[in-house]
VOPAGU-2260 file (C-alpha; in pm, 1 decimal, decimal comma):
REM VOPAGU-2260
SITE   aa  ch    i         X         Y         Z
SITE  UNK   A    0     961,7   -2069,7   -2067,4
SITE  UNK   A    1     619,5   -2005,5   -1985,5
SITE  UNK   A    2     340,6   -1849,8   -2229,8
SITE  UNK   A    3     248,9   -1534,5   -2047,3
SITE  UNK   A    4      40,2   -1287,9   -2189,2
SITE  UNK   A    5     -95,7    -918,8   -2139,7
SITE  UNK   A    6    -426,1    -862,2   -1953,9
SITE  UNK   A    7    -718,4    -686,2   -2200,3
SITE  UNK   A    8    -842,7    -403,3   -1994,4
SITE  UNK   A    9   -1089,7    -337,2   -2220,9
SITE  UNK   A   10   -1204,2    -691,2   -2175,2
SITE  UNK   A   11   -1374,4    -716,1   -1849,2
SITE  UNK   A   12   -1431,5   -1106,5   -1809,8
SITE  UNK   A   13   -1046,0   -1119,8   -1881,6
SITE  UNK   A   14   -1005,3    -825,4   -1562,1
SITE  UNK   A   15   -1255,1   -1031,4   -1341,0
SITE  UNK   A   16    -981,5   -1368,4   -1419,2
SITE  UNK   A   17    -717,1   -1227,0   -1303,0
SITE  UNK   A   18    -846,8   -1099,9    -973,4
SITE  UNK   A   19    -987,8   -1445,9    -897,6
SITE  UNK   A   20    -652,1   -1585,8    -995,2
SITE  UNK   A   21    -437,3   -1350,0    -789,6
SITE  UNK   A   22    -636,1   -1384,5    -511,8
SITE  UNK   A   23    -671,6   -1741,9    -474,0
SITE  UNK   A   24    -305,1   -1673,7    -307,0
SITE  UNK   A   25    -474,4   -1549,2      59,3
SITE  UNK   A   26    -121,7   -1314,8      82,4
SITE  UNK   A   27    -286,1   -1127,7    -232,1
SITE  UNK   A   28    -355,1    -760,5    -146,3
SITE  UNK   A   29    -586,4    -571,0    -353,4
SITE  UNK   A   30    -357,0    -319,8    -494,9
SITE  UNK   A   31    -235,5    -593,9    -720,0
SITE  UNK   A   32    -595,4    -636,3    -867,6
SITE  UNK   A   33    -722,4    -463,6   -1184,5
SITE  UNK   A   34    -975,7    -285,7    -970,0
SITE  UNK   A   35    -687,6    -102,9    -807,4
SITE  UNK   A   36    -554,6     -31,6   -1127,8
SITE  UNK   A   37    -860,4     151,9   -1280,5
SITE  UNK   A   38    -860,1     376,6    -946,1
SITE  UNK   A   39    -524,7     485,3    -966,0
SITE  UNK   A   40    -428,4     513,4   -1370,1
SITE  UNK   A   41    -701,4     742,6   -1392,4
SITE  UNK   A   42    -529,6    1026,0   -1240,1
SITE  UNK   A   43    -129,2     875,9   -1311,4
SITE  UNK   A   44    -134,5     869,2   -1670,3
SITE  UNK   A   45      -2,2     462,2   -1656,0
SITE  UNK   A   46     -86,0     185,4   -1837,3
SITE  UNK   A   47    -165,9    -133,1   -1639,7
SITE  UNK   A   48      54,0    -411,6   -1736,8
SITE  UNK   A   49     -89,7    -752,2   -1628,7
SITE  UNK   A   50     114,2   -1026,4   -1670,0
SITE  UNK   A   51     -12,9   -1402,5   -1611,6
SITE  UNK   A   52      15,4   -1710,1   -1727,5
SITE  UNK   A   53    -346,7   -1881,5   -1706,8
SITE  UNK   A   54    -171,3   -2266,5   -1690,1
SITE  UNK   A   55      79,2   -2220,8   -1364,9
SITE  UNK   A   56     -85,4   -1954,1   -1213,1
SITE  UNK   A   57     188,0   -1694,0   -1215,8
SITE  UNK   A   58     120,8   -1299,1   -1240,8
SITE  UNK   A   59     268,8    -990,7   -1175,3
SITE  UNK   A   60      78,7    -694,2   -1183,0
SITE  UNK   A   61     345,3    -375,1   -1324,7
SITE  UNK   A   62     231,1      10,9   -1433,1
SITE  UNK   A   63     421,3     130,3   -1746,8
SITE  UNK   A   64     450,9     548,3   -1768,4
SITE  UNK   A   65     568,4     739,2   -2036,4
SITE  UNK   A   66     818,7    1027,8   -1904,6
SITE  UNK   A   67     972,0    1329,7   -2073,7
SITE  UNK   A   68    1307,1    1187,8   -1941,6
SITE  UNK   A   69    1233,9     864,0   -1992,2
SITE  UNK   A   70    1010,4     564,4   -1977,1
SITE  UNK   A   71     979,9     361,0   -1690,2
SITE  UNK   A   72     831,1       3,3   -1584,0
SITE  UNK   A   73     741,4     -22,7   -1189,0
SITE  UNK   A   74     506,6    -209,3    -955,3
SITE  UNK   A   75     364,7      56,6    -772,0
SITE  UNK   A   76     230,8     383,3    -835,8
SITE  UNK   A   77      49,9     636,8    -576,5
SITE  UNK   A   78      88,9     620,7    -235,1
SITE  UNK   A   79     -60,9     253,6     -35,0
SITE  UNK   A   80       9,5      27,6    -350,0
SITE  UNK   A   81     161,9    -265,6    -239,3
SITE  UNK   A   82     281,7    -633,5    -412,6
SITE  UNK   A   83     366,4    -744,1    -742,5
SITE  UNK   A   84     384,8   -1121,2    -816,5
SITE  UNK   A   85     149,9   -1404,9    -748,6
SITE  UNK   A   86     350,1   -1747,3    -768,9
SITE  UNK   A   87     135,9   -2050,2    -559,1
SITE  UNK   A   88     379,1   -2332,2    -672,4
SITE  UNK   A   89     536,1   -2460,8    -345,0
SITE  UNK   A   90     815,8   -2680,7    -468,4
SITE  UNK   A   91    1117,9   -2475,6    -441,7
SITE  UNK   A   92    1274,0   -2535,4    -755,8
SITE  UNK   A   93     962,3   -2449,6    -971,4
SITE  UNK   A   94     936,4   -2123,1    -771,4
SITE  UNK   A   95    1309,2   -2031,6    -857,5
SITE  UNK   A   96    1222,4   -2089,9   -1198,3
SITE  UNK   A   97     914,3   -1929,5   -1244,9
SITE  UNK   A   98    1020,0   -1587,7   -1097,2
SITE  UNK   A   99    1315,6   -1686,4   -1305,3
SITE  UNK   A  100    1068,0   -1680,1   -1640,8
SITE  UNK   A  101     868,3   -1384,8   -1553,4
SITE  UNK   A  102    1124,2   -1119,1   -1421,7
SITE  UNK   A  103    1282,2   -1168,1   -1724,8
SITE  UNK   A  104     963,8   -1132,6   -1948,2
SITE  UNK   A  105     922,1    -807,7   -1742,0
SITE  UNK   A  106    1264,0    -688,1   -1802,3
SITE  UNK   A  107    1291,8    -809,5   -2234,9
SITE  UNK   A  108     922,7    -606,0   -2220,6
SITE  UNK   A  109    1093,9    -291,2   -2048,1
SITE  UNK   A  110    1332,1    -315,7   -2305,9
SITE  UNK   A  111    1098,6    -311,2   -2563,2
SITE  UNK   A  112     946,3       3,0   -2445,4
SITE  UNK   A  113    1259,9     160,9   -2439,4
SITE  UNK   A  114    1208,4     173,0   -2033,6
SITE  UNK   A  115    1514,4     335,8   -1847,8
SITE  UNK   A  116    1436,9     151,4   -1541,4
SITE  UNK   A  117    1214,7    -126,3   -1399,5
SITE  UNK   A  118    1120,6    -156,2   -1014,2
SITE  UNK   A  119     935,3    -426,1    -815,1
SITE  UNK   A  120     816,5    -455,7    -462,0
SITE  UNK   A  121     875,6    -799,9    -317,3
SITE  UNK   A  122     529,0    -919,9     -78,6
SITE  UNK   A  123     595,1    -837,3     278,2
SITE  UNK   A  124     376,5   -1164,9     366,5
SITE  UNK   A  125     606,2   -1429,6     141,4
SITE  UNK   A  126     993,4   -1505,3     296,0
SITE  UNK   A  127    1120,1   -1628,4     -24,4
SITE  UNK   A  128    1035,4   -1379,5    -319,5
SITE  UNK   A  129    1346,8   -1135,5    -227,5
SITE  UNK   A  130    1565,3   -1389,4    -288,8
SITE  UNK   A  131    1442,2   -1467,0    -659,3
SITE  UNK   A  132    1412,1   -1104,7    -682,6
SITE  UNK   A  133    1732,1   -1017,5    -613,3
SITE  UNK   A  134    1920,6   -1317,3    -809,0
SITE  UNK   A  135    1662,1   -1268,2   -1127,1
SITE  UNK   A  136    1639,2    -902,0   -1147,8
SITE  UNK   A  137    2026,8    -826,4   -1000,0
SITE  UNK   A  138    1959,4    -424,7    -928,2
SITE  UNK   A  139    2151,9     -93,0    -909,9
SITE  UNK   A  140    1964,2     -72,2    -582,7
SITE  UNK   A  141    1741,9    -119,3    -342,8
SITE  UNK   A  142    1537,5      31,4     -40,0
SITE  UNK   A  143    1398,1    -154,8     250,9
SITE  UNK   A  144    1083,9     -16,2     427,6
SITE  UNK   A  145     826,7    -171,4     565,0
SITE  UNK   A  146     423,6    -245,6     692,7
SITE  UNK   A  147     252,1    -291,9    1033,7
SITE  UNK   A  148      -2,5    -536,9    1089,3
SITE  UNK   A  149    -226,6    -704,8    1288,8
SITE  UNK   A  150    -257,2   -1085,1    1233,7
SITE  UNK   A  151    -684,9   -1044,8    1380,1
SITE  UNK   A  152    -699,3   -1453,4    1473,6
SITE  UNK   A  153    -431,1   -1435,6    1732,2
SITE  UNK   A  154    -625,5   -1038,6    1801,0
SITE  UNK   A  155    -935,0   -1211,5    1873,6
SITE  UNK   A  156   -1081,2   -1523,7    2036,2
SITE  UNK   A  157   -1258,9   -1791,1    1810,7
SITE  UNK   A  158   -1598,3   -1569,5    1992,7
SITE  UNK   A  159   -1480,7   -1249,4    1900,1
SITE  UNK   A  160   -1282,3   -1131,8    2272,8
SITE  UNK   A  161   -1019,4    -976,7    2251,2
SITE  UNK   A  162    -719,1   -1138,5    2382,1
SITE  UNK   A  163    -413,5    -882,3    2307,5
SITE  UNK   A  164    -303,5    -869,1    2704,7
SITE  UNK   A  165    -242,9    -501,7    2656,2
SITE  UNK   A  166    -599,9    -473,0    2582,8
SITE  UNK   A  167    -656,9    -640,2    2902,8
SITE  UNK   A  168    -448,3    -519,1    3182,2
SITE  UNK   A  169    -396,5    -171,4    3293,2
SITE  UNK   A  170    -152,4      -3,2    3016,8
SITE  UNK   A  171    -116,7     286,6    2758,9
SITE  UNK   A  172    -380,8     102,6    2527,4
SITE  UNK   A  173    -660,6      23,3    2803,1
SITE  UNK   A  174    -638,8     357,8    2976,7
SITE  UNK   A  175    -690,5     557,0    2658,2
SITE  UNK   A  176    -956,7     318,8    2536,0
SITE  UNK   A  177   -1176,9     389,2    2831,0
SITE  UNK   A  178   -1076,3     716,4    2850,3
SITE  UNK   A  179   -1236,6     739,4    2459,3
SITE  UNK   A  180   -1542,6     566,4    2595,0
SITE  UNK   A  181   -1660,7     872,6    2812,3
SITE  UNK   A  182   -1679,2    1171,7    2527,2
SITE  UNK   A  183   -2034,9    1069,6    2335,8
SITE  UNK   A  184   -1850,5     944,9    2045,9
SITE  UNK   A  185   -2058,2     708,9    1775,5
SITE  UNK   A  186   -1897,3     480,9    1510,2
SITE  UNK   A  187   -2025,9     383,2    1212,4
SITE  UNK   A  188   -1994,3     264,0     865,9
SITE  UNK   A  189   -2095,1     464,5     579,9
SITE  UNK   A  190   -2156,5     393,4     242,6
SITE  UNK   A  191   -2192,7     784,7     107,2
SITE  UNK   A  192   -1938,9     979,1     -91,6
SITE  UNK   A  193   -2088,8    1257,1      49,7
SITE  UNK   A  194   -1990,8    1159,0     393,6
SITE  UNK   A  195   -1644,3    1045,7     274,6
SITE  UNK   A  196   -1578,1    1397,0      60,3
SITE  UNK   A  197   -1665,0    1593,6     401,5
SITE  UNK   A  198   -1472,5    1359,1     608,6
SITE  UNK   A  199   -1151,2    1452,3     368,9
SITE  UNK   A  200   -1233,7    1832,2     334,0
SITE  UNK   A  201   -1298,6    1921,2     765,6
SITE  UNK   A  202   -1085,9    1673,2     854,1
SITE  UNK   A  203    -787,1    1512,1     692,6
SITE  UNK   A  204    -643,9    1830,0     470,3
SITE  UNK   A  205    -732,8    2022,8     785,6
SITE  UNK   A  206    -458,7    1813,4    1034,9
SITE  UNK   A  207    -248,5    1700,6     700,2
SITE  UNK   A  208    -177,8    2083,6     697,4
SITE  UNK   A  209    -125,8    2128,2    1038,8
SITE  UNK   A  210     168,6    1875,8     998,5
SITE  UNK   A  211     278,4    2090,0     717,7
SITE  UNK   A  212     207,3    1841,4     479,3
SITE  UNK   A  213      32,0    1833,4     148,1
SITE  UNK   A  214    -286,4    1567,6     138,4
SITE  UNK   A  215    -346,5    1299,1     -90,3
SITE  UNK   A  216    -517,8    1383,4    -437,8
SITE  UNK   A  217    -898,1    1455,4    -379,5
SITE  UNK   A  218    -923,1    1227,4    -708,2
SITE  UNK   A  219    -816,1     890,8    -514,4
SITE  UNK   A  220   -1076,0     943,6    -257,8
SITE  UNK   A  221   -1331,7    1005,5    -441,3
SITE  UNK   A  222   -1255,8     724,1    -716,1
SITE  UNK   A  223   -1219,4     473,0    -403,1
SITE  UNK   A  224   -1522,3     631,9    -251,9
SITE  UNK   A  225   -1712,5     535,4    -624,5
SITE  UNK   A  226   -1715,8     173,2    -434,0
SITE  UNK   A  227   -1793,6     191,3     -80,2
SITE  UNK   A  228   -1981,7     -77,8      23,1
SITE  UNK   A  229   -1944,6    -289,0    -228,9
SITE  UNK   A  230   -1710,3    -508,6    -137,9
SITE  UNK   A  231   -1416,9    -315,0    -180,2
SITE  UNK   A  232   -1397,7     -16,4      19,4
SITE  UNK   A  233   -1520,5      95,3     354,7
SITE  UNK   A  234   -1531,5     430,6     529,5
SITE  UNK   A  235   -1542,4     430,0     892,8
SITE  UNK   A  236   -1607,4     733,5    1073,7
SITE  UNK   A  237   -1665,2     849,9    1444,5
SITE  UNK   A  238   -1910,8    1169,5    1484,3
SITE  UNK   A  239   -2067,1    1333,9    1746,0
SITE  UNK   A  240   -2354,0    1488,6    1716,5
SITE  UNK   A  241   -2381,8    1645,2    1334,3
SITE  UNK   A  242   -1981,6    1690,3    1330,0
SITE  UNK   A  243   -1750,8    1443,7    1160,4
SITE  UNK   A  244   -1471,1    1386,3    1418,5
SITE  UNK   A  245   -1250,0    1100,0    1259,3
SITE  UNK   A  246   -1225,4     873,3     995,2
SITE  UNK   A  247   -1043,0     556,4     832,3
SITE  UNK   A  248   -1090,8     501,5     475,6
SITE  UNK   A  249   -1017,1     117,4     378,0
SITE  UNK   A  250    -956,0     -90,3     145,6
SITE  UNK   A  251    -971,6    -435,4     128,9
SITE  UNK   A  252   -1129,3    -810,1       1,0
SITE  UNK   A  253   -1398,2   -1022,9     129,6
SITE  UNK   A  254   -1188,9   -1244,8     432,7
SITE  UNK   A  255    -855,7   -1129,8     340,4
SITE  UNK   A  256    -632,7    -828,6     395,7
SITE  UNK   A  257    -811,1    -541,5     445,9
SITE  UNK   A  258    -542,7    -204,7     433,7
SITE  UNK   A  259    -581,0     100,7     633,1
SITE  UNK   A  260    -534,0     354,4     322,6
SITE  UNK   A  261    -589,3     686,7     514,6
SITE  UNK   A  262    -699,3     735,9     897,7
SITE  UNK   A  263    -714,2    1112,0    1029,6
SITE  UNK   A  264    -885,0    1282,0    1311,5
SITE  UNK   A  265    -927,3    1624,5    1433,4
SITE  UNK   A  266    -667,9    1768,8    1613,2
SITE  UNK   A  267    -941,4    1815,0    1981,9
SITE  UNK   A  268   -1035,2    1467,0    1883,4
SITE  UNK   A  269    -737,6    1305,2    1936,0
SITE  UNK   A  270    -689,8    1461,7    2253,9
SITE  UNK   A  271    -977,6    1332,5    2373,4
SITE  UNK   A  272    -862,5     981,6    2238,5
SITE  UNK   A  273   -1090,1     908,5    1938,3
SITE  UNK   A  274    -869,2     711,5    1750,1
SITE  UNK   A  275    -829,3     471,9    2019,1
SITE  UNK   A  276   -1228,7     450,2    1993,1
SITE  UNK   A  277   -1211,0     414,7    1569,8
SITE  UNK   A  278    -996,9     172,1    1585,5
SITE  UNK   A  279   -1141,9     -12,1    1905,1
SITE  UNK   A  280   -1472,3     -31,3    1662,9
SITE  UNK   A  281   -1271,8     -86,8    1354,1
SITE  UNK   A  282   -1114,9    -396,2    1474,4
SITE  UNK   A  283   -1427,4    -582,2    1620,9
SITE  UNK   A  284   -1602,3    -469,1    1223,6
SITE  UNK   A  285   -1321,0    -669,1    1118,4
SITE  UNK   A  286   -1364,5    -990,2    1311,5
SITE  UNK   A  287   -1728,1    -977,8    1235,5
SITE  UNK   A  288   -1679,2    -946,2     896,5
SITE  UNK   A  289   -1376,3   -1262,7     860,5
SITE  UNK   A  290   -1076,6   -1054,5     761,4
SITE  UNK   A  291    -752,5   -1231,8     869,9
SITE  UNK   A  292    -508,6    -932,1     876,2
SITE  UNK   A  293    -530,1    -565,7     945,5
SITE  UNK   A  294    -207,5    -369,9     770,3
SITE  UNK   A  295    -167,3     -39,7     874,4
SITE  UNK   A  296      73,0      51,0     601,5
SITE  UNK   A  297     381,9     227,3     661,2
SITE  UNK   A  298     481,9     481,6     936,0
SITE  UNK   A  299     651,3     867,4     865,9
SITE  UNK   A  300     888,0     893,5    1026,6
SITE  UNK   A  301     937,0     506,4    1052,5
SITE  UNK   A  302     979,9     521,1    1467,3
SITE  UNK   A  303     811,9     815,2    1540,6
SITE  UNK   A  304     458,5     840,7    1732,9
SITE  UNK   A  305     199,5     666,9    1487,9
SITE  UNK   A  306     467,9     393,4    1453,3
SITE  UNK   A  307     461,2     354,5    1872,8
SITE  UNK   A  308      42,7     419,3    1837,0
SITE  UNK   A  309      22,9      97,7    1616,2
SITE  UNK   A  310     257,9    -112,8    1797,6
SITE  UNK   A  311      25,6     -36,7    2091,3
SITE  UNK   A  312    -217,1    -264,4    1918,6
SITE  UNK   A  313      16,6    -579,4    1929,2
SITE  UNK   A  314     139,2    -486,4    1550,1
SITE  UNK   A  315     420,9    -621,0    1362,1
SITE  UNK   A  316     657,9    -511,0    1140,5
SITE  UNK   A  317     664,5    -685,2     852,0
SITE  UNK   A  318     972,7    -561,7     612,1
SITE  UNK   A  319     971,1    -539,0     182,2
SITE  UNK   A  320    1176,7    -337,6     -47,0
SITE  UNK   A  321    1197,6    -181,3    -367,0
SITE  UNK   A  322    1449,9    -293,2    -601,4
SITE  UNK   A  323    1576,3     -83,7    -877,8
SITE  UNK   A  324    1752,3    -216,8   -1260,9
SITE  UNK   A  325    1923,5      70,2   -1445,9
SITE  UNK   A  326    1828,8     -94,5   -1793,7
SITE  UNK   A  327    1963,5     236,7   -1996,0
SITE  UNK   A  328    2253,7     383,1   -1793,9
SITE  UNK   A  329    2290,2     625,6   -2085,4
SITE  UNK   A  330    1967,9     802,7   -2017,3
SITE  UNK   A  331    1971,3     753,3   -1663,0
SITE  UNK   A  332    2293,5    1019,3   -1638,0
SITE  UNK   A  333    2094,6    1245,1   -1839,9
SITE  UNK   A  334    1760,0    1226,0   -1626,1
SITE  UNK   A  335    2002,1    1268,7   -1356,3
SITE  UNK   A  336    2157,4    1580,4   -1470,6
SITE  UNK   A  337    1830,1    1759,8   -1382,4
SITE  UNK   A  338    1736,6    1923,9   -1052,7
SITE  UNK   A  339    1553,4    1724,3    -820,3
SITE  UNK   A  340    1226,3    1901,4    -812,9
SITE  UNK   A  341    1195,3    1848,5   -1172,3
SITE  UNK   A  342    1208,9    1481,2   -1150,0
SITE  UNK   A  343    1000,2    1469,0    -875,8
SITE  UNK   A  344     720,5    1631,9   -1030,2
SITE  UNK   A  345     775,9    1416,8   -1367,6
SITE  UNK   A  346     745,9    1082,3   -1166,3
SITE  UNK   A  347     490,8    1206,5    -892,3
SITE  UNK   A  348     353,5     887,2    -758,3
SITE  UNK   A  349     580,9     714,5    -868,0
SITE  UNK   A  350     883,4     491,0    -720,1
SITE  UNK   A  351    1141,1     577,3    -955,3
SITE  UNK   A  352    1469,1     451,7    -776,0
SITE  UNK   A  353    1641,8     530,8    -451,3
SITE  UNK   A  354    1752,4     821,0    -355,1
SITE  UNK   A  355    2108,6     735,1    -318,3
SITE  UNK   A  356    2144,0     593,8    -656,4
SITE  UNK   A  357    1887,1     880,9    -800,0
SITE  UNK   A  358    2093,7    1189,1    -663,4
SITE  UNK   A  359    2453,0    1011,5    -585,4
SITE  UNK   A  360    2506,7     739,1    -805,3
SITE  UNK   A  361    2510,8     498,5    -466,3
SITE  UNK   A  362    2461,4     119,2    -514,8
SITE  UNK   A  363    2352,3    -101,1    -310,1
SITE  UNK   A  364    2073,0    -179,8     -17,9
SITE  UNK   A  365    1920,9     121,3     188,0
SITE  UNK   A  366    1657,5     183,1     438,1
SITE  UNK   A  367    1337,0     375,6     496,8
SITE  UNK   A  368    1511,1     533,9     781,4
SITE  UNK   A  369    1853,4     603,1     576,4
SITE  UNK   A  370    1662,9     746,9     322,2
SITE  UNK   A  371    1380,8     958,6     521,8
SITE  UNK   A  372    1556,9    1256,1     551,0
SITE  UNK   A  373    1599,1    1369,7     176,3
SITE  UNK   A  374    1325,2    1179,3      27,9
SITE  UNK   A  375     986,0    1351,4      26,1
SITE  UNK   A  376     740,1    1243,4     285,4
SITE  UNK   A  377     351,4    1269,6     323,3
SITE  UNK   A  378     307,3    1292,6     740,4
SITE  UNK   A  379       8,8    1024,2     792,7
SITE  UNK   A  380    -302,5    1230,5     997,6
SITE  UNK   A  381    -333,7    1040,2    1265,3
């Protein structure tokens, strides 16, 4: 058995050791660091649970949250958190076992906190974790979704040209590229919360409301925005004249992944094609700046128009799931024996468990798109 122990978030040389170690895995992504931690807890009401062990290199990065119908143990909280373990051994036998060791620390330290449930996300970049996952944990349930990305070495020439052939011939992407060219639109990068607060008030809860959605929580933006420019988080927005007309805000670390967390535009904007100019821009930033992988995230509905925008790009899909252990069946039929609303604004943010096994007692593995008609959804702004 291995000697894990509990990242000191009060300590912040232990915080910084854990980031480096985590990320000397290249198929890292930040939401598994402590810094992603401090942004989201601090609205959530979780406590970070870091797991490593310093000698192997193994972590897994977990939120614990105290609920009125029970405690629960997960991987990801908010919306755009992504990952869980870090495991660089390659020999396959030492991988089974360490995922072996540390699930099952995570599951006798659920127990322990008299946890109802535990979920974990499996890495969308690494084949082999599900399978661990799946024998190690053994869940109730799980639910497949996925990520779209852009792998930027095969997007780009070693000189920075693009090379997507949809880029280059005559096709959906080109024409509305060009078309984007001729409206006076101006990118840039901006380091000011200012800028990103505006950007969020005139422009995203303006078209997230048009889709009859609700936005994000103004406090995630403008914790993320606490950081732009400093290695962490970048805002990139497209203007013309004094007027904001589109933005990305993203997330990311230096030569890695960086991840798309919110993009919106106005509604004349788009018309006019300026997110095919954002993310024309975006995309050459990110070659200039070494980052090996663009991830758009997820898709609402899962094959509707953003999904078909981003696959215009050359994007793939990359699948992960969530997988869901009942550890106190007993409390779990009493959390289920309230209405739904209830226990959706309990666990807000929160990935509590399927919604077949949540509202129907249904075991087993289900989809994004099995599942997107009775979960709640937040329509992306694009």
């Amino acid at each position: 058995m291995h000697n894990f122990r509990l990242i000191d978030f009060s300590d912040v040389e232990d915080k910084i050791l854990y980031d480096q170690l985590i990320f000397k895995d290249k198929r890292s992504f930040i939401q598994q660091s402590s810094w992603w931690a401090e942004i989201v807890c601090r609205i959530s009401g979780d406590t970070p649970i870091f797991v490593c062990c310093d000698k192997t290199k193994l972590a897994a990065s977990m939120y614990f949250f105290k609920g009125k119908f029970g405690n629960i143990l997960v991987s990801n909280i908010q919306p755009g958190s992504l990952g869980t373990f870090t495991c660089m051994e390659q020999n396959p036998d030492k991988r089974r076992e360490m995922y072996r060791d540390i699930i099952t620390f995570l599951i006798d330290f659920a127990r322990l906190r008299k946890c109802i449930s535990i979920t974990v996300t499996d890495n969308p970049l690494i084949d082999d974790e599900k399978v661990y996952i799946e024998e190690f944990l053994q869940p109730e349930a799980s639910m497949e979704t996925f990520i779209q990305v852009i792998e930027l070495e095969e997007y780009f020439d070693q000189k920075g040209n693009v090379q997507l052939p949809a880029y280059l011939k005559r096709t959906c992407l080109s024409r509305n590229i060009n078309k984007s060219m001729h409206h006076g639109f101006d990118f840039s990068v901006e380091n000011s919360l200012k800028e990103l607060m505006k950007w969020y008030n005139e422009v995203h809860c303006v078209r997230i409301k048009e889709l009859k959605g609700t936005p994000l929580p103004v406090e995630i933006f403008q914790n993320i925005g606490l950081f732009l420019g400093k290695g962490n988080a970048y805002f990139f927005k497209i203007t013309k004249g004094n007027k904001i007309l589109a933005g990305a805000l993203c997330i990311c670390r230096s030569k890695g992944v960086i991840d798309n967390y919110m993009m919106s535009a106005s509604t004349d904007a788009i018309k006019k094609g300026v997110n095919y100019f954002l993310m024309d821009n975006l995309l050459k930033w990110c070659f200039l700046n070494k980052m090996t992988l663009f991830n758009w995230q997820s898709s609402n509905p899962p094959d509707g128009g953003i999904f078909r925008f981003k696959k215009h790009w050359g994007s793939k899909v990359l699948p992960y799931s969530f997988y869901c252990k009942i550890l106190d069946k007993k409390k779990f039929r009493a959390l289920q024996q309230n209405d739904l609303p209830s226990i959706q604004k309990e666990y807000e943010g929160h990935f509590l468990a399927p919604y077949p096994l949540l509202i129907d007692n249904k075991q087993g593995r289900f989809s994004k798109k099995e599942i997107v008609g009775i979960a709640p959804s937040v329509p992306e702004g694009r």
